[in-house]
C-alpha positions as CSV (number, residue, x, y, z in Angstrom):
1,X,-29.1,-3.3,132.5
2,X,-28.1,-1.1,135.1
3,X,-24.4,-1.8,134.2
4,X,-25.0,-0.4,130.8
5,X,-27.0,2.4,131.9
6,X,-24.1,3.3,134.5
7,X,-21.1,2.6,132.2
8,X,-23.0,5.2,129.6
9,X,-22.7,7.8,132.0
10,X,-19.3,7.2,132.8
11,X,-18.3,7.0,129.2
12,X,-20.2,10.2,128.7
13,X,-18.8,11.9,131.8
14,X,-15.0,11.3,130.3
15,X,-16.1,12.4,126.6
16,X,-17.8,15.5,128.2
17,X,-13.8,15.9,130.5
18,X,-12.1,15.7,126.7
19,X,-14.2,18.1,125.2
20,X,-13.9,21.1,128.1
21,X,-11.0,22.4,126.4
22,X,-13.8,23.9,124.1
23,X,-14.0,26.1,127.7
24,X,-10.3,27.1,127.1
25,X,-10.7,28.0,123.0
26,X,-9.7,24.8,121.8
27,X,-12.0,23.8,118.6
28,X,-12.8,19.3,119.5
29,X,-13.2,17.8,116.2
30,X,-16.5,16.4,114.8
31,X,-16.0,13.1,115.7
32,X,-15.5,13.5,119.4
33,X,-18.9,16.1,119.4
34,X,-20.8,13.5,117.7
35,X,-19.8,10.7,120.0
36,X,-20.4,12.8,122.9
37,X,-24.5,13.4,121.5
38,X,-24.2,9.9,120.8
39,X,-23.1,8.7,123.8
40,X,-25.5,11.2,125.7
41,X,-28.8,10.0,123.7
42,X,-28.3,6.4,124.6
43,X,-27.8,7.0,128.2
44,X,-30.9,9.3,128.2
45,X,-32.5,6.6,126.6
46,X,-31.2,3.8,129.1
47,X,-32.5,6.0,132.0
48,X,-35.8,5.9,130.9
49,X,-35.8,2.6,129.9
50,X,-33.7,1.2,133.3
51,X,-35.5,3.4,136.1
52,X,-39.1,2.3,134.3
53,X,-41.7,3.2,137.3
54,X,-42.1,0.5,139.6
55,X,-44.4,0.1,142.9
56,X,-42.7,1.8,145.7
57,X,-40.5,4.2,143.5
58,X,-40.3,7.7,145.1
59,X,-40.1,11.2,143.1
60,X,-36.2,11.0,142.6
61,X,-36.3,7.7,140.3
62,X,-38.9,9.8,138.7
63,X,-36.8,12.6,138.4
64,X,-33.5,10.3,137.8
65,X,-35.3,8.8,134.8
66,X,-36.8,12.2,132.9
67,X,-34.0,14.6,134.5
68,X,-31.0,13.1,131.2
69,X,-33.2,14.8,128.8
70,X,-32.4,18.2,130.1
71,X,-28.8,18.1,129.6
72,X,-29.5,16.5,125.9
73,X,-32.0,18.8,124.9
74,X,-29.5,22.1,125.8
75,X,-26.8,19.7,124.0
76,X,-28.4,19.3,120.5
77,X,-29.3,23.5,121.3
78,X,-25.7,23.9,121.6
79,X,-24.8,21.7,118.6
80,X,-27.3,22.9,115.7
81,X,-26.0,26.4,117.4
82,X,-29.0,28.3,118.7
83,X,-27.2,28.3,122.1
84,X,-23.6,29.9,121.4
85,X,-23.3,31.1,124.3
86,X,-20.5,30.2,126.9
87,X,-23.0,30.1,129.9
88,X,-24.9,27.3,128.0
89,X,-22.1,25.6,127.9
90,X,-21.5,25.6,131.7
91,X,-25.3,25.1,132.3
92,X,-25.0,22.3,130.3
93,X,-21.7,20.7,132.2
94,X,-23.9,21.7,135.3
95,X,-27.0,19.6,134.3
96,X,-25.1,16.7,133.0
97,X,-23.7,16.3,136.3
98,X,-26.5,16.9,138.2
99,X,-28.3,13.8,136.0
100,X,-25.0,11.4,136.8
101,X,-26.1,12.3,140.3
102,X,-29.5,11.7,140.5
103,X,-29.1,8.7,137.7
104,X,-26.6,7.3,141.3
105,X,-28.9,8.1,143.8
106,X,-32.3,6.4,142.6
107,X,-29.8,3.0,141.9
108,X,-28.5,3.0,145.1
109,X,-32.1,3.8,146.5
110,X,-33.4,1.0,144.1
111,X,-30.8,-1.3,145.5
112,X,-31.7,-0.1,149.3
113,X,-35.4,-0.9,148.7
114,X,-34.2,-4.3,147.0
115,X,-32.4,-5.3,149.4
116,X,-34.8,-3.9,152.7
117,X,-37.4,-5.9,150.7
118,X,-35.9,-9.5,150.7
């Protein structure tokens, strides 16, 4: 599962590349912005689901797991259009990476503990 939960965020992380022309005035068309909310509700889902609490897990699988939502929720702000603004957009950019980062870090920590334990 940790595959699919890894390939998610990479597939999210190059939709998220295509649409940063929006940064430069370029309108992306409703297909790609629904794929990328697509795309970015299954990983969030994944996270939860993959980085489930276990004994011995420390407060950044905790955070890994619940930390996708924020970049989603200020997503669908962004899509319905209660958050126009150009800042939430780099907020947004800003949070999704930060939750590719930490989604890394408490699988490789996973993996350390894994292997440390056999």
């Amino acid at each position: 599962m940790t595959w699919a939960l890894r390939s998610a965020f990479f597939l999210q992380l190059l939709l998220g590349l295509g649409l940063s022309r929006l940064l430069f005035g370029q309108a992306p068309s409703a297909s790609e912005l629904n794929a990328h909310l697509g795309v970015g509700l299954v990983a969030a889902l994944l996270a939860i689901v993959v980085l489930g609490p276990i004994p011995g897990d420390d407060g950044l699988v905790a955070v890994a797991r619940l930390f996708p939502l924020l970049p989603l929720i200020l997503g669908l702000l962004i899509r319905i259009g209660t958050a126009p603004d150009l800042w939430v957009i780099y907020l947004h950019i800003a949070l999704g990476l930060a939750a590719v980062g930490l989604v890394e870090g408490a699988i490789a920590r996973r993996r350390r503990a894994a292997r440390s334990a056999s």
